[in-house]
N, C-alpha and C positions, 0 to 999 in steps of 0.2 A: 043231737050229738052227745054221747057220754064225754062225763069230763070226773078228774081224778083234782079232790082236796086233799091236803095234807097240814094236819094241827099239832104243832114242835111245843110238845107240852114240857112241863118241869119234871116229869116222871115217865111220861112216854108219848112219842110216835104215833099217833094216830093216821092212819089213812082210809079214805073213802073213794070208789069208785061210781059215782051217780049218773044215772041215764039222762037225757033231755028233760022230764020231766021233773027232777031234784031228786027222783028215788035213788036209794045207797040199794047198790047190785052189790058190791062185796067192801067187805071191812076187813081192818086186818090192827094189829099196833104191836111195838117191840119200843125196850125201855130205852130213855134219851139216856144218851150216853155224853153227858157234860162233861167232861174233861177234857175229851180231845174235838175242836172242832172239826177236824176231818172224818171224827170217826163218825160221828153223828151225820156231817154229810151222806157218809156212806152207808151208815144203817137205811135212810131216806132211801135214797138211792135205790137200794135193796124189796126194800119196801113196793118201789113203782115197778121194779122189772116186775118183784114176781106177782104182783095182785094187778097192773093195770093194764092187763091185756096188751091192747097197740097200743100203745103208751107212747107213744113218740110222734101220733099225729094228733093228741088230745090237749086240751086246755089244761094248765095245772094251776091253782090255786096255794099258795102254803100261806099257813097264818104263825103266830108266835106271839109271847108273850115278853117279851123282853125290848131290850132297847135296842132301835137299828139306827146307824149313823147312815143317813141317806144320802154323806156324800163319797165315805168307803166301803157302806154296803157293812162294816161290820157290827154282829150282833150281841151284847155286852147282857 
């Protein structure tokens, strides 16, 4: 089963589209847009429609560098 990572860097969006076996079928990246959290949301977002195929029945992965409060999910 292909499954779709996503690494929320301090400069940019990385995304990966990887088959079953860990191989990256398509890469893609667009710059994080830190200012607005939504906007960066939506860059993400953007990112999955248009590189992960069926993207909506795939495992997603996203990593990050920053601080996540694990009991409101927000990332500082």
């Amino acid at each position: 089963m292909n499954a779709i990572g996503i690494d929320i860097g301090g400069t940019a969006v990385k995304f990966a589209l990887l088959d079953g076996g860990g191989s990256i079928l398509v890469r893609a990246q667009a710059p994080t847009l830190r200012d607005r959290p939504e906007a960066l949301a939506d860059r993400t977002a953007e990112l999955i429609r248009e590189h992960g195929g069926d993207w909506m029945h795939l495992p997603i992965g996203v990593s990050c560098a920053w601080d996540v409060d694990p009991e409101s999910g927000l990332v500082t």
